[in-house]
Every structure is written in C-alpha cells, then in structure tokens.
C-alpha positions, -999 to +999 in steps of 0.1 A: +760-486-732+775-458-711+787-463-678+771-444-651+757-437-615+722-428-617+699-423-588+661-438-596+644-409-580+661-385-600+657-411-630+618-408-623+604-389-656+631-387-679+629-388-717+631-420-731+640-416-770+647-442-800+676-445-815+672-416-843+660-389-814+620-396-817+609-398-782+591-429-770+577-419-734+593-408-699+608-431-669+580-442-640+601-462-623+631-490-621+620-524-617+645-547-597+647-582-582+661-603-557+689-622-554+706-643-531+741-633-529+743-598-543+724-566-547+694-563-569+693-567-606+674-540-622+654-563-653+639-531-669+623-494-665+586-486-663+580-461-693+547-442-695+537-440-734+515-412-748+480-420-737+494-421-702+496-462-707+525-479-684+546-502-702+579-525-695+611-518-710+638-544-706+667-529-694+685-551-728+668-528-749+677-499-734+714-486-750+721-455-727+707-441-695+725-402-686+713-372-670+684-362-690+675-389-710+672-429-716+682-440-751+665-476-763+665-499-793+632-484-797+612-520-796+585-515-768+557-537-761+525-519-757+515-539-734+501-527-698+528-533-672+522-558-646+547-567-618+554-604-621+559-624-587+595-613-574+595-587-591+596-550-570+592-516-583+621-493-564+596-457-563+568-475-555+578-503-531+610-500-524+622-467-511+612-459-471+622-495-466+639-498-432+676-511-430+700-521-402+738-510-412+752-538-402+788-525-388+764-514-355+753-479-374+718-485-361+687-481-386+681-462-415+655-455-442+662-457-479+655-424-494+669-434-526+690-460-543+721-458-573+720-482-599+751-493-620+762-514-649+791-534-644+818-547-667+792-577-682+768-552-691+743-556-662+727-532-641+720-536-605+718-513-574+755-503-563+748-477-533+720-469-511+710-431-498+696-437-464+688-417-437+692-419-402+667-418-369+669-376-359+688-370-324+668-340-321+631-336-304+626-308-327+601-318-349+617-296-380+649-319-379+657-344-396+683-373-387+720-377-407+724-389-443+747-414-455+754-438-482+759-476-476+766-505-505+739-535-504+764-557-485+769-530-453+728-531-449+706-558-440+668-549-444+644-551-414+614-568-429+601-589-451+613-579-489+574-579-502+567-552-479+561-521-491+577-487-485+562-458-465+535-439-475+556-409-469+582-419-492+563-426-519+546-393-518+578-378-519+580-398-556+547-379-566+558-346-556+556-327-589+533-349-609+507-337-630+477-342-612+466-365-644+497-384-636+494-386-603+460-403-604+475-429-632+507-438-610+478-440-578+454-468-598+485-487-607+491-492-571+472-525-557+442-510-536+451-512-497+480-497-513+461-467-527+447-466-499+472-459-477+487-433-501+450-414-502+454-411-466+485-396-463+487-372-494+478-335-487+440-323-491+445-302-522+466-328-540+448-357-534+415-335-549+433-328-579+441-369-586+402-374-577+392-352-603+416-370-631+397-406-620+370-427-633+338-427-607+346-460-596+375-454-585+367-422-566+346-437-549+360-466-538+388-437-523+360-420-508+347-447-494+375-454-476+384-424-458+365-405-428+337-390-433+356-358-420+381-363-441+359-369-477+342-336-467+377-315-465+382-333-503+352-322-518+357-288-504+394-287-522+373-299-552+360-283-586+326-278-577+312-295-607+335-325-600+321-328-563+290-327-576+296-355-602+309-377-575+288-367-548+256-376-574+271-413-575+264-414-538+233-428-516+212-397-506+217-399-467+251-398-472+251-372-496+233-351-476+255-361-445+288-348-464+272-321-478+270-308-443+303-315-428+313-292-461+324-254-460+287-239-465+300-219-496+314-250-511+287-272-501+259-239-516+277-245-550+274-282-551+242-280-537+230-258-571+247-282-595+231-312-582+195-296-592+204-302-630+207-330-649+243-346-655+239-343-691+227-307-693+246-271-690+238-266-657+255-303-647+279-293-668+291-259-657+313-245-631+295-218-612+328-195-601+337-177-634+349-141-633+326-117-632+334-079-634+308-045-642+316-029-675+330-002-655+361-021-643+393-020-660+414-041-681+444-041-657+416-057-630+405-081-655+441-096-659+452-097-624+422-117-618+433-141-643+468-142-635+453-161-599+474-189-603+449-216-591+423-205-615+416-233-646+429-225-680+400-225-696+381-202-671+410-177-674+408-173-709+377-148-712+357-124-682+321-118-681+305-084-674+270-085-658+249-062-641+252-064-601+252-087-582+290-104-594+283-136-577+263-168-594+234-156-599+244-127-610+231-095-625+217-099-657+245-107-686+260-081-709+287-096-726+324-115-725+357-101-727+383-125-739+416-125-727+432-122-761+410-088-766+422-070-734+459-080-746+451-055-774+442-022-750+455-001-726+451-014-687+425+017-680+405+010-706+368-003-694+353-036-704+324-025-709+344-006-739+357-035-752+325-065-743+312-088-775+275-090-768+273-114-797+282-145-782+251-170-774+249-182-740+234-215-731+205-224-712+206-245-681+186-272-696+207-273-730+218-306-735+257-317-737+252-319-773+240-284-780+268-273-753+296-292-770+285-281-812+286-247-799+319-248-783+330-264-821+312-244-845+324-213-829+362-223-815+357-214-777+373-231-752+338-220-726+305-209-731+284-185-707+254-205-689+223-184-677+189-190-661+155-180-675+163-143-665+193-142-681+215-139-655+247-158-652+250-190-635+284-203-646+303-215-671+306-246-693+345-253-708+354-277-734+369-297-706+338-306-690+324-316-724+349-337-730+350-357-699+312-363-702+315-375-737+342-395-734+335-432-722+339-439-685+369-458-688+389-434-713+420-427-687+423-464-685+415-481-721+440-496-738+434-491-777+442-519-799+479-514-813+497-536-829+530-549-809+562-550-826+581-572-842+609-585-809+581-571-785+577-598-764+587-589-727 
C-alpha cells in the first residue's frame, strides 16, 4: 500500500476501483475510532455503490489510497452501513468539533483532518486542519489556520458529540442533489434535523424533491411554518404539490398562503387533479413561444441554466396567451430540430403538429406508453380546449411508478465470498 497524506474532505467522492481498473463506487466518508493513548484509527471508508447504497469497506481491503482514486481487493459487502458503537464517521461527525491547543493557543475548530499509514500498515489521523476564533468584528473574516498533531489538541466536549451543522454542510457542498438527500437520511433524525435547518432554501428543496414522502414530511414538519413555505416556493411545482397533498387541509391551505402567490397559483392548479393522472403528473412552466419567434430565442431560453433537462429538450408554440393556460396548441419544436436551422428561422417554420398531447385526466399509464412507444423524454398536456397546461417528462413517470421506497431498497444480492465486515 502506498504511503501518503490524504486529507478526508478532499478524499470525500473519490473513485474507488478493483484491482483490474473496474470501478466499485466513490468515497462518502472515513470511519475512525478511539483510542486511549494515540490518535484515531481509521477501521475503513464509507463507499457509495451504484444504486446510491452506502456500504463499509475495511480499510484491510483497501491496497492504495492517492489523489484521485482508492484501489481495493475488490471484496465488498453489500451490506447497508451502520455505525457500530464507538465508531465515528470524520465528514459527518467529526469535523467542526471544537479543540483546545494545548500549548495555550486557545480554541480552534477542525475543518479537516490528515490521515496516514505508518510503518505496520495502519492508518490513523496524523495532523489536524483547524481554524482559529477571528480577531476581526468584520463579519466577512475569518480567524487564522493552522495545523496541530492529535497530541498538541485536546477536544472540548464529549467525543459522541457531533460536529457543526455548518461544517457538515460544507461536506455537501457540490453533491448531487440525489446525493445529498441519501447522505441527509443516513444521518440519525435530530441530526437531519439540524442540517435541514441550516442548509440554504434552494438546496435543501432540491434534497426534498429526491426523498420518499415520509421523509419530507417528517423535514417539514419540523421546520417553521415560514420557513416550509420559502421551501415549497424553491420547489418543482409538481413536487410541492405531491407533498403538500400528503398534508391535513388546514395546514395545506395555511402554507399555501404564506407562499409567493405565483408559486402557490401553480400548486394550487395541480392539486385539482388526481395524483395518478396527467394533470398530477405534469409541470405547468414549460416553454412556450408563437410560431413567429425565432430559433436563436428558442435556445437561449433553454440554455437557462436552472431549467430541467427534460423540459429543455423541446419548445411548444401556442396561440397567445404564453402562460399555463395558454393559447390554443400548435405544435412542438424539439431541440435537436432547431440544432439543424439557421437562428432566424421561425418555429412556426420548423413545428411537428403530429405529436398527440395528453389529456388532463389521462392516466399515468396512458402518459407513461406514450412516452415509450414514441421515445420522448415529455409529452404536451392540454385541457378540453386544447390549450396547454403543462408538461408531463419521463421523470415524473418514473417517480410515480416506482415503489415508494425505491431510493432506499436494498435489492437482494448475493455477498461475496470474504465479505463479512
């Protein structure tokens, strides 16, 4: 094995590969313990394998850990992780821990933390990054850095204690928002908690919309009123809806006005359908253009960065107004088709007027053997009149088909052989 400083939050989603180059999964976290005289032993990594499942891999199968990847024996139980008593994960509990320095340098905070291998082979934490209280009243400074060994610090609290919420935010920075919400439900609950609350609006919206109901709304239920209603703003509308369905009417209705009255209109129209229909289905902010604007408009509207993959990939043309409800429909542009014209060209040039739309009331499974018979990633959705009313993507299919507890089930796989942990 190759001998090496590595910082754990720099460590936090590397590669992990086998032995012949096949990659396994990617780093979560370091998982340490105590002990009595020296620094921490580090017993094995957190690895997240494909269907976002977090397993433990004992830091005796792993051969190699460099910038950029963690080479194993490639035996990994399947398994779930779950911390064992004494047994502390460094991203999630253990950085933001307060230390004294014990040669009088006052307090610090961990930011991060080095781990080593030594001579025997074993890997433990050799050096601490910690941070300093600020001597400034500005509140853009920030105090000194400086690194410390395990023996120059002594720790301020108990060692189950958990790091800041801060800190660990910090951790989750550039997560997926699918990964974000996995790493937040593997957290115990008052600890989720306490992360919910501190994580910006925007983000913690995005985790929302990767979770099971249960879940949100045991989140939701938790925060301020105040607070829930900024969420749900920063939410897809047909995800607000979803969760704001699960809810008892008076409070429904009591969020539903602390919302922004545009966002709360939206969610308002969506609840009037059934969950299993189009019109629960759909998102009601597609892009709507006349047939006399231009291809270059088309594609700067899609190049908004916030917008959802599968609502950027086609623009529909209506009749005025441009806003759910709209004018009556006229046809679709797909984004692959304005690719192939010049930027002045008009959609209304260029429009398929063969594609079906769906009713409201069509039921998921109409909605989801259209999408499949005809290889769209979203289908048009329009009242009785035939005006638009939003769009249905493959995405919202799926998430209603799927069972409940899909971003949590562990499939039956068989462990292999030297699994055990």
């Amino acid at each position: 094995m190759s001998t090496q400083r590595v910082f754990v939050a720099r460590l936090a989603g590397t590669a992990v590969f086998d032995p012949v180059g096949d990659r396994l999964g990617k780093v979560r976290d370091v998982v340490i313990v105590y002990r009595s005289t020296a620094a921490p032993r580090v017993i094995g990594l957190v690895v997240e394998i494909p269907g976002r499942r977090q397993v433990f891999l004992s830091i005796g199968r792993v051969t190699s850990i460099r910038a950029g990847q963690v080479i194993s024996t490639g035996l990994i139980n399947v398994r779930r992780f779950q911390p064992r008593p004494g047994e502390v994960r460094v991203l999630a509990e253990f950085l933001g821990r307060r230390v004294r320095l014990v040669d009088g340098g006052g307090t610090a905070v961990i930011e991060d933390v080095a781990i080593e291998q030594d001579r025997h082979g074993e890997w433990a934490i050799s050096q601490l990054f910690l941070r300093k209280a600020k001597t400034s009243a500005s509140p853009f400074a920030k105090g000194p850095t400086t690194f410390a060994t395990w023996n120059e610090v002594t720790e301020l609290h108990d060692t189950g204690e958990s790091q800041s919420a801060e800190q660990l935010i910090a951790s989750y920075s550039e997560m997926h928002a699918a990964d974000l919400a996995t790493s937040l439900l593997e957290l115990p609950q008052q600890r989720r908690i306490e992360v919910a609350e501190e994580l910006p609006d925007e983000r913690l919206a995005d985790a929302l919309e990767e979770m099971p109901e249960d879940d949100q709304l045991s989140i939701l239920d938790r925060l301020g009123d105040e607070r829930a209603a900024d969420i749900l703003d920063e939410m897809e509308p047909d995800d607000a809806a979803d969760l704001l369905a699960q809810l008892p009417p008076k409070r429904l209705e009591h969020l539903l006005q602390l919302m922004e009255p545009e966002e709360a209109e939206d969610v308002r129209m969506l609840l009037r359908y059934g969950a299993d229909t189009a019109g629960g289905l759909m998102t009601p902010e597609p892009i709507v253009l006349s047939a006399d604007a231009t291809v270059a408009e088309a594609l700067a509207l899609i190049r908004r960065h916030e917008l959802h993959p599968a609502l950027a990939a086609a623009v529909f043309v209506t009749l005025p107004p441009f806003e759910t409800p709209t004018g009556r429909l006229l046809g679709v542009v797909h984004f692959q088709r304005m690719l192939r014209y010049p930027p002045h060209e008009r959609l209304g040039a260029i429009l398929d007027d063969t594609l079906e739309a769906v009713s409201v009331t069509a039921s998921a499974a109409e909605v989801a053997r259209m999408l499949a018979s005809y290889d769209l990633v979203s289908l048009p959705v329009v009242d009785a009149a035939h005006r638009l009313v939003g769009v249905v993507s493959v995405d919202d299919v799926l998430d209603y088909l799927l069972p409940d507890d899909w971003r949590t089930h562990d499939a039956e796989e068989p462990e292999p052989t030297g699994g055990a942990r």
